[in-house]
PDB file with one MODEL, atoms N, CA, C and O in Angstrom:
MODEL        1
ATOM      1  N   UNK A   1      88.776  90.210  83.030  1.00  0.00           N
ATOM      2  CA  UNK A   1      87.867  91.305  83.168  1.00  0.00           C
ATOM      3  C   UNK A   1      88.411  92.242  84.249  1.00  0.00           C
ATOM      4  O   UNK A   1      88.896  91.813  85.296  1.00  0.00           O
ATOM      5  N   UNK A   2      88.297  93.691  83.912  1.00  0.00           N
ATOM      6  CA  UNK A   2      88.668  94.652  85.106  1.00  0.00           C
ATOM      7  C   UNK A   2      87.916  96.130  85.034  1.00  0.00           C
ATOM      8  O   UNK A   2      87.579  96.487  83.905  1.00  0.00           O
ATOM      9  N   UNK A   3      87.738  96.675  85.713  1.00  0.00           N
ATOM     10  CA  UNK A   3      87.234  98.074  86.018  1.00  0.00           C
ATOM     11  C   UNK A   3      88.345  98.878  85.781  1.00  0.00           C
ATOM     12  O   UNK A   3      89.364  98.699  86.449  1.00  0.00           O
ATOM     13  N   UNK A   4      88.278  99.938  84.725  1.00  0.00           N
ATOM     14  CA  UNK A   4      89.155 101.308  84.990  1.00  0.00           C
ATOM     15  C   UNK A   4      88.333 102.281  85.495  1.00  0.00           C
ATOM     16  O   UNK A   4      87.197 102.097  85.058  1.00  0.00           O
ATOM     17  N   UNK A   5      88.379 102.992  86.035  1.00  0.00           N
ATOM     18  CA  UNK A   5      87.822 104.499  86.453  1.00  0.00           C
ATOM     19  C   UNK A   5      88.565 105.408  85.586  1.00  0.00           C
ATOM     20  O   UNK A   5      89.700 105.641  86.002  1.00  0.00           O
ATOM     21  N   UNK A   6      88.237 105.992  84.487  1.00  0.00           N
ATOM     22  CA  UNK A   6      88.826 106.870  83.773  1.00  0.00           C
ATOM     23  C   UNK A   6      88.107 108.198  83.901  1.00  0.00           C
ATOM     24  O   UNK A   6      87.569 108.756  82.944  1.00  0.00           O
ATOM     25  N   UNK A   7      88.130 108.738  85.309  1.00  0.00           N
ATOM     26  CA  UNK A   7      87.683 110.347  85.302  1.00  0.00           C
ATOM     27  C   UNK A   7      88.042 111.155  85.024  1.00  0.00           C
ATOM     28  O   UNK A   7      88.105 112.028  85.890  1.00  0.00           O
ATOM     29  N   UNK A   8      88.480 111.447  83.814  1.00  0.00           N
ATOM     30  CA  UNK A   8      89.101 112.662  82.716  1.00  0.00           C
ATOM     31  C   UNK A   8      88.936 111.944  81.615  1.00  0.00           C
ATOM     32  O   UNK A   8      89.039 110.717  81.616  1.00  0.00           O
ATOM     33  N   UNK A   9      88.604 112.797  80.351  1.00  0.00           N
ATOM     34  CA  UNK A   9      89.552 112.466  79.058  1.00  0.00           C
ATOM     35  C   UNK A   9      90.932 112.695  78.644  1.00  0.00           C
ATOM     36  O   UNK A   9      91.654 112.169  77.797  1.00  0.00           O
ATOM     37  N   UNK A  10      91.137 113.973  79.796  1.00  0.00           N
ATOM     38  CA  UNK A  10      92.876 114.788  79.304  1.00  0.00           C
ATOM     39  C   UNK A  10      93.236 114.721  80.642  1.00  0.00           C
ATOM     40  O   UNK A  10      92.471 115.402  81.325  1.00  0.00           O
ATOM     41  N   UNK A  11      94.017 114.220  81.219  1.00  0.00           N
ATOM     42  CA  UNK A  11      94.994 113.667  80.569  1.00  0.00           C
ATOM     43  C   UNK A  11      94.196 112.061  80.067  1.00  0.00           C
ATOM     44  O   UNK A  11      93.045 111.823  80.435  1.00  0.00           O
ATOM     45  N   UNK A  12      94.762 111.350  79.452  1.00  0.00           N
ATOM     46  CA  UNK A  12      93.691 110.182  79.338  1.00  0.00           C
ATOM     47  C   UNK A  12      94.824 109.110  79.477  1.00  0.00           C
ATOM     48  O   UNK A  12      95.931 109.221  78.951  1.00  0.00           O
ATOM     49  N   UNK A  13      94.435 108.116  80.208  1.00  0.00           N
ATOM     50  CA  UNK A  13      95.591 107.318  80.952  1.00  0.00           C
ATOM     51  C   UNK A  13      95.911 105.865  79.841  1.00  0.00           C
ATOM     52  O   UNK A  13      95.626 104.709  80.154  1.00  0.00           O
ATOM     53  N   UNK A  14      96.566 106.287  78.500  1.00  0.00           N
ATOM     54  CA  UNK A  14      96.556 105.423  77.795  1.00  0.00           C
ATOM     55  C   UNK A  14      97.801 104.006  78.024  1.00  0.00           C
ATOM     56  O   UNK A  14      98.106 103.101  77.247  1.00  0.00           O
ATOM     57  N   UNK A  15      98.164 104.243  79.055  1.00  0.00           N
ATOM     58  CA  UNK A  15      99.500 102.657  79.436  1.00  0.00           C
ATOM     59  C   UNK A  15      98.476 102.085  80.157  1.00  0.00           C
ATOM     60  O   UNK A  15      98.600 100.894  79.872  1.00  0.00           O
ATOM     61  N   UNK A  16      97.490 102.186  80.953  1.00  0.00           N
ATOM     62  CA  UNK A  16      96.394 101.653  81.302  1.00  0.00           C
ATOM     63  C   UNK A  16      95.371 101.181  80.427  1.00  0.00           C
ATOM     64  O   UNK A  16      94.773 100.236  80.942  1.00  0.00           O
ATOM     65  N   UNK A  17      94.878 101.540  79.105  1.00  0.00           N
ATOM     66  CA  UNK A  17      94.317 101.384  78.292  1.00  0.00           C
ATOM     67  C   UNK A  17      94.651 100.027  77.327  1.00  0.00           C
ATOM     68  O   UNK A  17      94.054  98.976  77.099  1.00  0.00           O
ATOM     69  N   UNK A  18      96.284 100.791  76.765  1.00  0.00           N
ATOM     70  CA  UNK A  18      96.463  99.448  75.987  1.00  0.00           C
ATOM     71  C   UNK A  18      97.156  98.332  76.565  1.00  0.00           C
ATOM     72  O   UNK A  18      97.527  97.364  75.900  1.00  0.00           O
ATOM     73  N   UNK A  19      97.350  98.476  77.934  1.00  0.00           N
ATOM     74  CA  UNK A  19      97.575  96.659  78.876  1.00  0.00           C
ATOM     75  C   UNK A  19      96.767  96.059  79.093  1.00  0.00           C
ATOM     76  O   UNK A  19      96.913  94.836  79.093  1.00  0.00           O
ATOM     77  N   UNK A  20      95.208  96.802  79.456  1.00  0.00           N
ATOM     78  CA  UNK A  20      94.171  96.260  79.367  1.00  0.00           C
ATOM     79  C   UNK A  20      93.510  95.693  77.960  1.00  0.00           C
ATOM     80  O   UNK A  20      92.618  94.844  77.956  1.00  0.00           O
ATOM     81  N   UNK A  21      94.054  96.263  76.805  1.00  0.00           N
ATOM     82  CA  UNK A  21      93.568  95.562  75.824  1.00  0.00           C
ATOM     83  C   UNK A  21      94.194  94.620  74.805  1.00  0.00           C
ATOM     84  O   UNK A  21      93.742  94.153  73.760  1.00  0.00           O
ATOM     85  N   UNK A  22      95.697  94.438  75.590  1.00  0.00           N
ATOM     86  CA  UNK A  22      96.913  93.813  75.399  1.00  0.00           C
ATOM     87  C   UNK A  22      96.237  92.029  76.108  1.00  0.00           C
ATOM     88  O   UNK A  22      96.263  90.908  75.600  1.00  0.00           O
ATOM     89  N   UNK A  23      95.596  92.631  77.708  1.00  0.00           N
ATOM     90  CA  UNK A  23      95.065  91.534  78.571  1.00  0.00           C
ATOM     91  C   UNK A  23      93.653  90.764  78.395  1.00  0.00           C
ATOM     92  O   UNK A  23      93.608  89.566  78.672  1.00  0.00           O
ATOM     93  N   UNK A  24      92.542  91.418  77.953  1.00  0.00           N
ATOM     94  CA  UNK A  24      91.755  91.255  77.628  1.00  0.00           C
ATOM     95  C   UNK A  24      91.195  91.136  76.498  1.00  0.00           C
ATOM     96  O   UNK A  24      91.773  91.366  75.435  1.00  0.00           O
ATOM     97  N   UNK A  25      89.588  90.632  76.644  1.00  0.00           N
ATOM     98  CA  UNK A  25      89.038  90.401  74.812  1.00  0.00           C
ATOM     99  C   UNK A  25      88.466  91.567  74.647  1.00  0.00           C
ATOM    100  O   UNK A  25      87.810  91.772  73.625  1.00  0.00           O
ATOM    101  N   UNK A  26      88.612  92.555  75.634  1.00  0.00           N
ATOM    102  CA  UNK A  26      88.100  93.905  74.531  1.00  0.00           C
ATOM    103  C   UNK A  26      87.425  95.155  76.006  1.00  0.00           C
ATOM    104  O   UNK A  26      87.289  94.987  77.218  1.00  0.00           O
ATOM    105  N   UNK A  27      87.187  96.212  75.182  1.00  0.00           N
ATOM    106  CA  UNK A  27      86.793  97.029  76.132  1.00  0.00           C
ATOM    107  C   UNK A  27      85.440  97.726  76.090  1.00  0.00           C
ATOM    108  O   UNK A  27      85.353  98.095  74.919  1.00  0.00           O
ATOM    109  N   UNK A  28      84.296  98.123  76.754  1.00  0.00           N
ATOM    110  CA  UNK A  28      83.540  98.357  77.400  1.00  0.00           C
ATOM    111  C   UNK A  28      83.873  99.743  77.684  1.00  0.00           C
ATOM    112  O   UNK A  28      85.046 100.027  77.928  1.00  0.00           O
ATOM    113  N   UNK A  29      83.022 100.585  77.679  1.00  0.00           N
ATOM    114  CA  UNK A  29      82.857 101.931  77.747  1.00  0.00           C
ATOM    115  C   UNK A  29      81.345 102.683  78.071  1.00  0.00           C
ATOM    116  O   UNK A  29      80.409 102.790  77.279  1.00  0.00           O
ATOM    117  N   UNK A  30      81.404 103.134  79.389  1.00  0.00           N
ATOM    118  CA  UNK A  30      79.679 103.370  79.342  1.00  0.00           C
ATOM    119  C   UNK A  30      79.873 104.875  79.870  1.00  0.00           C
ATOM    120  O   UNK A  30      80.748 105.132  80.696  1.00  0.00           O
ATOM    121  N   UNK A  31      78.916 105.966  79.294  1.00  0.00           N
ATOM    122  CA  UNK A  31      79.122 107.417  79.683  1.00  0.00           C
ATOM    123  C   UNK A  31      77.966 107.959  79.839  1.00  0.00           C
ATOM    124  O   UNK A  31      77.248 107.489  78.957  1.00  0.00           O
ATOM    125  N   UNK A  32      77.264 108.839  80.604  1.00  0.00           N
ATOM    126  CA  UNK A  32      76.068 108.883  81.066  1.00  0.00           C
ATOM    127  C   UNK A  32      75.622 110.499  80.014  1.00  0.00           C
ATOM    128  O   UNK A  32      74.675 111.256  80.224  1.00  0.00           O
ATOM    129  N   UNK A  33      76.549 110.592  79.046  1.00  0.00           N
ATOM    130  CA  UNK A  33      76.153 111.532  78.159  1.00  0.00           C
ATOM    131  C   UNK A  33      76.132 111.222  76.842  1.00  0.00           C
ATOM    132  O   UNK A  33      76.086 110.004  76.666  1.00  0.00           O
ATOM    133  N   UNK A  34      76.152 112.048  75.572  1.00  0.00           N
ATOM    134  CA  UNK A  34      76.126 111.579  74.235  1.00  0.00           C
ATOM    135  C   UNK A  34      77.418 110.811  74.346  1.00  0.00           C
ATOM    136  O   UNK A  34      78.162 110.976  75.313  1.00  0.00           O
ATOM    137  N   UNK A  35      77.760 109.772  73.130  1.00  0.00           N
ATOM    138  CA  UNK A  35      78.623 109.123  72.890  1.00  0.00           C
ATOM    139  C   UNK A  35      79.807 109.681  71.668  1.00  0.00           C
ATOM    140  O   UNK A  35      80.746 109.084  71.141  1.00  0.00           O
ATOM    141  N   UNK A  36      79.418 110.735  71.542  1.00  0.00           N
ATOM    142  CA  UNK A  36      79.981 111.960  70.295  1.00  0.00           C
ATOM    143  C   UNK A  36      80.593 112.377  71.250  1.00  0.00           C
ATOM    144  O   UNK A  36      80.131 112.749  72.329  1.00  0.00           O
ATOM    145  N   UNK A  37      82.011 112.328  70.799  1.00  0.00           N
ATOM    146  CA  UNK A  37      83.426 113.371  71.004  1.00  0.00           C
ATOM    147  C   UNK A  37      83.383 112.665  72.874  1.00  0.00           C
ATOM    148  O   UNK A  37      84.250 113.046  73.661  1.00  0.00           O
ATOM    149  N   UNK A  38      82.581 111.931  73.204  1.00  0.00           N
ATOM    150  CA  UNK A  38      83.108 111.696  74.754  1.00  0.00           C
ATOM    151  C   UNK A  38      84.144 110.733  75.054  1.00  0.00           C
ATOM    152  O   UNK A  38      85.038 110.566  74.224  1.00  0.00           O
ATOM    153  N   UNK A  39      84.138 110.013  76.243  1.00  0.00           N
ATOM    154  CA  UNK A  39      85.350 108.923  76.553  1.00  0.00           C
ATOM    155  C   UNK A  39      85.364 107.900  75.685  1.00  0.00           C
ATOM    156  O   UNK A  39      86.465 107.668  75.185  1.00  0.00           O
ATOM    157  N   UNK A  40      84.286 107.084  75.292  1.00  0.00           N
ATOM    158  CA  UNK A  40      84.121 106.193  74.526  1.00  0.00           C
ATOM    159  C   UNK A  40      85.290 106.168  72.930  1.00  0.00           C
ATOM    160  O   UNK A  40      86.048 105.302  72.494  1.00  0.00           O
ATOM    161  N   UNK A  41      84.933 107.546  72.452  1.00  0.00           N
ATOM    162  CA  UNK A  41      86.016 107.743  71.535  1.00  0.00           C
ATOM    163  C   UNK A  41      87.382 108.058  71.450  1.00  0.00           C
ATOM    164  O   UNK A  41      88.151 108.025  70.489  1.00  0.00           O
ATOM    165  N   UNK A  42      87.567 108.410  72.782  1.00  0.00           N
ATOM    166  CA  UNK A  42      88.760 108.615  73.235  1.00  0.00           C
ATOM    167  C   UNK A  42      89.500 107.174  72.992  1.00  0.00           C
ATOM    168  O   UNK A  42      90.362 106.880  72.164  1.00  0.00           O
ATOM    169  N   UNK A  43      88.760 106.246  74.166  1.00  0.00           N
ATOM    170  CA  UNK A  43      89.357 105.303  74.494  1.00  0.00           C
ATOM    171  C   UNK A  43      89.746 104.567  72.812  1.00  0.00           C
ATOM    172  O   UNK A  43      90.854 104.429  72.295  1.00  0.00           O
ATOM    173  N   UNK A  44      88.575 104.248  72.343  1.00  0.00           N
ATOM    174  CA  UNK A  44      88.844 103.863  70.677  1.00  0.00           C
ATOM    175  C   UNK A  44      89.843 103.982  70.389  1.00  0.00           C
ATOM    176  O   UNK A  44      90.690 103.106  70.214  1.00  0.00           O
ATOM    177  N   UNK A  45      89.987 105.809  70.222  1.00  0.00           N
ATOM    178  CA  UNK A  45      91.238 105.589  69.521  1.00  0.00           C
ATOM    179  C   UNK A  45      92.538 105.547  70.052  1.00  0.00           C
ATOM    180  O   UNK A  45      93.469 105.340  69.275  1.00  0.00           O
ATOM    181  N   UNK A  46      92.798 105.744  71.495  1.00  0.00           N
ATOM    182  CA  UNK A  46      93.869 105.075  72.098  1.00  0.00           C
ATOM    183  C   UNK A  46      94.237 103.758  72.408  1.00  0.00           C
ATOM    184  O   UNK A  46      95.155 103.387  73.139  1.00  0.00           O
ATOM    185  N   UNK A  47      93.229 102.928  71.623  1.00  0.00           N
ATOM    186  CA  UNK A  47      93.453 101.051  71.567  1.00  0.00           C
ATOM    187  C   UNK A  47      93.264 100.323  70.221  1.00  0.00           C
ATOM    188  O   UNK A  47      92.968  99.164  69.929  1.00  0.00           O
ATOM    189  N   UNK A  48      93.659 101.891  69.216  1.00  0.00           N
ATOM    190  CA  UNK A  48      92.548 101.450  67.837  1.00  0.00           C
ATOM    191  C   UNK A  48      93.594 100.087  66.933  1.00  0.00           C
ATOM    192  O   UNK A  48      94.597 100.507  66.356  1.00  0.00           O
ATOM    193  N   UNK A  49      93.424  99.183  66.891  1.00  0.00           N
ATOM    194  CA  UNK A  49      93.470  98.237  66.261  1.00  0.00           C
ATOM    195  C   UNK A  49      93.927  97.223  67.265  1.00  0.00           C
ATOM    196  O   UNK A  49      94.103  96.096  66.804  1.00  0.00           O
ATOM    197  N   UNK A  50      94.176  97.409  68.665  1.00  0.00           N
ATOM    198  CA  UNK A  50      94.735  96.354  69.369  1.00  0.00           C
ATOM    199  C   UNK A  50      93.806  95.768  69.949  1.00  0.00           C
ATOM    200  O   UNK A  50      94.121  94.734  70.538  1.00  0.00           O
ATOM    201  N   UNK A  51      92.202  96.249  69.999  1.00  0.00           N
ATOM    202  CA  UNK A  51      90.965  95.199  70.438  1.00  0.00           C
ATOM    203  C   UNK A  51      89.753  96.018  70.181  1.00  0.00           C
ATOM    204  O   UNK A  51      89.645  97.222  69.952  1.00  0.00           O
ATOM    205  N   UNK A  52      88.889  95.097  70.272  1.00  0.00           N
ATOM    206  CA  UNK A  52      87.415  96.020  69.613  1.00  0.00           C
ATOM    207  C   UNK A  52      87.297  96.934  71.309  1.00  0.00           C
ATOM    208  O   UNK A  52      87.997  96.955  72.322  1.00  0.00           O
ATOM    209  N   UNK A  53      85.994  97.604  70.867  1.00  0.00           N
ATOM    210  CA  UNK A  53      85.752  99.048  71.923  1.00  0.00           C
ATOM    211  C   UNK A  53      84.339  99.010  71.740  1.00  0.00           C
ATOM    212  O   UNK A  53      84.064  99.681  70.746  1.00  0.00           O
ATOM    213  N   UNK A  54      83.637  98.668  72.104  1.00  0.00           N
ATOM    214  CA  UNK A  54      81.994  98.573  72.552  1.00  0.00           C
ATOM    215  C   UNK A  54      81.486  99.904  73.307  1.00  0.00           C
ATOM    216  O   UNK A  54      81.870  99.954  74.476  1.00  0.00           O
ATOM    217  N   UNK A  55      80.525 101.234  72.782  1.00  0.00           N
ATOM    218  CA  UNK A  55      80.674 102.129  73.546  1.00  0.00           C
ATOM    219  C   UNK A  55      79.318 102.435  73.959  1.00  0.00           C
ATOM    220  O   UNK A  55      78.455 102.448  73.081  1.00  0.00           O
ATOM    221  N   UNK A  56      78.985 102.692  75.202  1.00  0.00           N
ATOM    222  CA  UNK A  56      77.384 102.576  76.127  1.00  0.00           C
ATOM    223  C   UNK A  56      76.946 103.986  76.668  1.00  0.00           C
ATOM    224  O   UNK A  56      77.416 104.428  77.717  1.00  0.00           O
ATOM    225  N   UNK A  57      76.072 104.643  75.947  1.00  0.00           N
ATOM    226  CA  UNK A  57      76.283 105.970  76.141  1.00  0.00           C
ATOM    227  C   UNK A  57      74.889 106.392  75.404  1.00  0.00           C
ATOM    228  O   UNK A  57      74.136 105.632  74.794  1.00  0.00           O
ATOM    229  N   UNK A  58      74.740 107.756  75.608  1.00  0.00           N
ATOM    230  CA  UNK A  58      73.508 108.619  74.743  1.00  0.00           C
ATOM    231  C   UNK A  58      73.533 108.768  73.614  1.00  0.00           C
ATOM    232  O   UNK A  58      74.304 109.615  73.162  1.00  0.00           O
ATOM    233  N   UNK A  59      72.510 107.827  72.535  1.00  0.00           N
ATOM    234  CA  UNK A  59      73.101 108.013  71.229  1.00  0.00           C
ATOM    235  C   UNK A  59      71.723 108.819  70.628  1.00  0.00           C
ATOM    236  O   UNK A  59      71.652 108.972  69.409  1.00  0.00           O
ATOM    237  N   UNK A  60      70.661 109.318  71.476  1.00  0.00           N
ATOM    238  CA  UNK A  60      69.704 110.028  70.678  1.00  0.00           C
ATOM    239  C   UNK A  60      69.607 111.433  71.574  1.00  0.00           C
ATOM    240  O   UNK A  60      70.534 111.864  72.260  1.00  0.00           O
ATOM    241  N   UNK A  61      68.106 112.151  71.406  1.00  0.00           N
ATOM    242  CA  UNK A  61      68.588 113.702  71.955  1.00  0.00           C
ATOM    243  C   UNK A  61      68.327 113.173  73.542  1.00  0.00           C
ATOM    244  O   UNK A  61      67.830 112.058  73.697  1.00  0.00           O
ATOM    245  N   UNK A  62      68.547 113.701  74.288  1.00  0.00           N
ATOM    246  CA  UNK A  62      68.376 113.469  75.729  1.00  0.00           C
ATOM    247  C   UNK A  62      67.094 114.028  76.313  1.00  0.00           C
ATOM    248  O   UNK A  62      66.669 114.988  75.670  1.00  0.00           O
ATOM    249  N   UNK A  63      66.501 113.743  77.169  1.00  0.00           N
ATOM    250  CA  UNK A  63      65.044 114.121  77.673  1.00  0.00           C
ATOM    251  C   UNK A  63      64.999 113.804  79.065  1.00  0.00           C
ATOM    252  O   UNK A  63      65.779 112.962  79.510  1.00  0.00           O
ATOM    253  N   UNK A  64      64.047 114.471  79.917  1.00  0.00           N
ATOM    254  CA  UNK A  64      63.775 114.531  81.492  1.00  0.00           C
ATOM    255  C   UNK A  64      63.049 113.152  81.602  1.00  0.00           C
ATOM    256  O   UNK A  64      62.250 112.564  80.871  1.00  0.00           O
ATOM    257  N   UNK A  65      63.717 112.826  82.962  1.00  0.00           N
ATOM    258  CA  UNK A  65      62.834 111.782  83.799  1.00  0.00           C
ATOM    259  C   UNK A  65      63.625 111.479  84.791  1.00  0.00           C
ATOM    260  O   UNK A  65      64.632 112.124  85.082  1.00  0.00           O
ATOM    261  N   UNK A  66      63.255 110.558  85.326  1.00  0.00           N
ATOM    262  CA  UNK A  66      63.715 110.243  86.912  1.00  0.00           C
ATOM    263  C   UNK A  66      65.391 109.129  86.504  1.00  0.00           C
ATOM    264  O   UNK A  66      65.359 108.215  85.680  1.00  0.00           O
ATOM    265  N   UNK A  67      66.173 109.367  86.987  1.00  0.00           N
ATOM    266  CA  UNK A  67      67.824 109.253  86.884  1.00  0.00           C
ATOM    267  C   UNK A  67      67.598 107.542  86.409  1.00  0.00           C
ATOM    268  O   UNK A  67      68.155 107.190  85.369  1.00  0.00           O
ATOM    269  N   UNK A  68      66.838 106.592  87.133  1.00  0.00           N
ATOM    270  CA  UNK A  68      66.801 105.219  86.917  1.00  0.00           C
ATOM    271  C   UNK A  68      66.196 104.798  85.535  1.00  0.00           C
ATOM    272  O   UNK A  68      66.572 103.892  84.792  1.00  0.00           O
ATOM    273  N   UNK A  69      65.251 105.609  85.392  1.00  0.00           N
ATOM    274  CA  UNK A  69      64.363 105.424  83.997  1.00  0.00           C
ATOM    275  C   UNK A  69      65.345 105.981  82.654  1.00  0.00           C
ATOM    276  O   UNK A  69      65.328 105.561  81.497  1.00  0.00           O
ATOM    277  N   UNK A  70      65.963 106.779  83.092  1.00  0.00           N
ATOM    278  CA  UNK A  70      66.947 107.476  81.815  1.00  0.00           C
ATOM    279  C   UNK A  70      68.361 106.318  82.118  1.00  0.00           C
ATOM    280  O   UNK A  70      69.043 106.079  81.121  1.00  0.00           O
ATOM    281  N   UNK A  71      68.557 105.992  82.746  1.00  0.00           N
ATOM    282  CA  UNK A  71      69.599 105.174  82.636  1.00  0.00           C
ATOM    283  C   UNK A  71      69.080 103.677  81.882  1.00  0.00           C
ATOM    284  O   UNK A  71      70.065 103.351  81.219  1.00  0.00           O
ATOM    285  N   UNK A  72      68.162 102.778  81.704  1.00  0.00           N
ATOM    286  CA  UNK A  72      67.527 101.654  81.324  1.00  0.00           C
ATOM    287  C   UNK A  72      67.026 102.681  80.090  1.00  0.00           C
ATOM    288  O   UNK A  72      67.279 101.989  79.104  1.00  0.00           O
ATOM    289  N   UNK A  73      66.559 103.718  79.674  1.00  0.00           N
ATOM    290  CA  UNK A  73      66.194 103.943  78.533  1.00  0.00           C
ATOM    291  C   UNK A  73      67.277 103.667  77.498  1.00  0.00           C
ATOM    292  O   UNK A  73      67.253 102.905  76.532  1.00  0.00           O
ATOM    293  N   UNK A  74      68.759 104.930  78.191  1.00  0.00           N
ATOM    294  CA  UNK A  74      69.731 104.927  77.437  1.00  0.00           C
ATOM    295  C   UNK A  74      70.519 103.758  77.452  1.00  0.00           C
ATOM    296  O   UNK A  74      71.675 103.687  77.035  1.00  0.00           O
ATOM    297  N   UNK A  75      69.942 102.961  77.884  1.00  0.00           N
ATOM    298  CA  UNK A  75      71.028 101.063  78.237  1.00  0.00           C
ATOM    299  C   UNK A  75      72.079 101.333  78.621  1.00  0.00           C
ATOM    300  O   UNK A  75      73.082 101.102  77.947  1.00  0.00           O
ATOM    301  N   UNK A  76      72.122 101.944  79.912  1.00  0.00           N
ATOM    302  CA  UNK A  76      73.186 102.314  80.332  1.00  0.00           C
ATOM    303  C   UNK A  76      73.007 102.361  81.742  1.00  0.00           C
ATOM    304  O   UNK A  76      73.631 103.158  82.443  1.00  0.00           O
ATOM    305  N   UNK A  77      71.632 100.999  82.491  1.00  0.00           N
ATOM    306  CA  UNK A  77      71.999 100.904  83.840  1.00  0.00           C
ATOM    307  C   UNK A  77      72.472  99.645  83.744  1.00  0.00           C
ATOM    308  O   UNK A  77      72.844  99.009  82.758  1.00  0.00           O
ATOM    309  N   UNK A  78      72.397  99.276  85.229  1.00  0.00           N
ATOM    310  CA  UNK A  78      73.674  98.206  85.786  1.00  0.00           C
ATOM    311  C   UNK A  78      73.254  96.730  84.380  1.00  0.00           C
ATOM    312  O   UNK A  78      74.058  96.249  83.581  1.00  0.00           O
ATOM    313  N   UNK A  79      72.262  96.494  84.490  1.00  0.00           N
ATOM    314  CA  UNK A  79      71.131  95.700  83.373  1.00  0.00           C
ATOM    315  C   UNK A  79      72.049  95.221  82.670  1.00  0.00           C
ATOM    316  O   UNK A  79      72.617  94.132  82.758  1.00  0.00           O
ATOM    317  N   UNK A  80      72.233  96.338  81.725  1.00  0.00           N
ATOM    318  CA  UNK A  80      72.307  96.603  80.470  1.00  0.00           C
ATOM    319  C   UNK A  80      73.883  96.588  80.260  1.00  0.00           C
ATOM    320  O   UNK A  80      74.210  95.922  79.277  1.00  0.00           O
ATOM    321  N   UNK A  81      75.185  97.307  81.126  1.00  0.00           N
ATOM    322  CA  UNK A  81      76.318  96.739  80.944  1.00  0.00           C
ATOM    323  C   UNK A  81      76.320  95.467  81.524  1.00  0.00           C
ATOM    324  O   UNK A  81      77.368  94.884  81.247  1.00  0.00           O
ATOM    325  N   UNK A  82      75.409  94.669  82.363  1.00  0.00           N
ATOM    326  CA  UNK A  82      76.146  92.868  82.595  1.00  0.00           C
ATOM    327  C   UNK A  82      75.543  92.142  81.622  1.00  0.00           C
ATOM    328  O   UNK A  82      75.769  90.947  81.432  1.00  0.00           O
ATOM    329  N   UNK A  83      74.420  93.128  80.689  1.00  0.00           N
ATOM    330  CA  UNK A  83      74.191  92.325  79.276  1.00  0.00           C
ATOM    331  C   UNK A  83      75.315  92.703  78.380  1.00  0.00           C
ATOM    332  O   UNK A  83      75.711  91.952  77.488  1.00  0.00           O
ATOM    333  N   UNK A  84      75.629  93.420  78.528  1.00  0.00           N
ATOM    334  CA  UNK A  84      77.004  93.815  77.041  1.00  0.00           C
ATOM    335  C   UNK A  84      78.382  93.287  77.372  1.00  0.00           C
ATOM    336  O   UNK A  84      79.228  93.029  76.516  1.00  0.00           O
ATOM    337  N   UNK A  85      78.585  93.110  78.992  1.00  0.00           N
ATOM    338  CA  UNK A  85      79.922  91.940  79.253  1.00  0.00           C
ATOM    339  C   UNK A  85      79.995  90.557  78.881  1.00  0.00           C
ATOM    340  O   UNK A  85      80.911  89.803  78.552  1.00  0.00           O
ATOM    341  N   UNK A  86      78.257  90.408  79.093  1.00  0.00           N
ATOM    342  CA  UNK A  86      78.251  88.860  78.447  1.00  0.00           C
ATOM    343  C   UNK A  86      78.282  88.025  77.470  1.00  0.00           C
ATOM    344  O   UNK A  86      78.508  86.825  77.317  1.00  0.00           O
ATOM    345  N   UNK A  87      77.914  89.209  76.633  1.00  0.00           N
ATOM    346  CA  UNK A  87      77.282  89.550  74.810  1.00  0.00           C
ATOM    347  C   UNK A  87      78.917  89.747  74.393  1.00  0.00           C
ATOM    348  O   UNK A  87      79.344  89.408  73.290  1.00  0.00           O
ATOM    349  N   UNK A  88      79.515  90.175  75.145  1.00  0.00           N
ATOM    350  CA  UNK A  88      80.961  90.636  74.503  1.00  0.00           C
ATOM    351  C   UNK A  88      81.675  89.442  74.093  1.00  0.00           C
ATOM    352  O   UNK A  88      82.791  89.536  73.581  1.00  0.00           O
TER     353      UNK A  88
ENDMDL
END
């Protein structure tokens, strides 16, 4: 198991990508916006057949509330990725 920090899509740091999925059972992806056209798909397809890609992100329209409540809505606080590392 490891943490990337991937703060860009472009350049997108794919020798980091596929060693990690060369090393591991797979990758994890969480984005605090829609999951359309963001990192999640990036990463996909820069690892596409060398391990699955699990992606944690906004998959309906987005709506106001307080930062903690929108993060556990969208399963995308702390919760919810140490349920999808474990589930993985």
């Amino acid at each position: 198991m490891r943490v990337i920090d991937l703060y860009s899509v472009q350049p997108l740091d794919t020798e980091t990508l596929r060693r990690a999925a060369a090393e591991t059972r797979g990758i994890i992806t969480v984005e605090d916006h829609s999951v359309r056209g963001g990192l999640g798909e990036a990463v996909a397809a820069a690892v596409s057949g060398r391990t699955r890609v699990q992606i944690l992100g906004v998959r309906e329209l987005p709506r106001s509330g307080k930062p903690a409540e929108l993060l556990r809505a969208h399963g995308i606080d702390a919760d919810a990725i140490v349920r999808a590392v474990r589930e993985f």
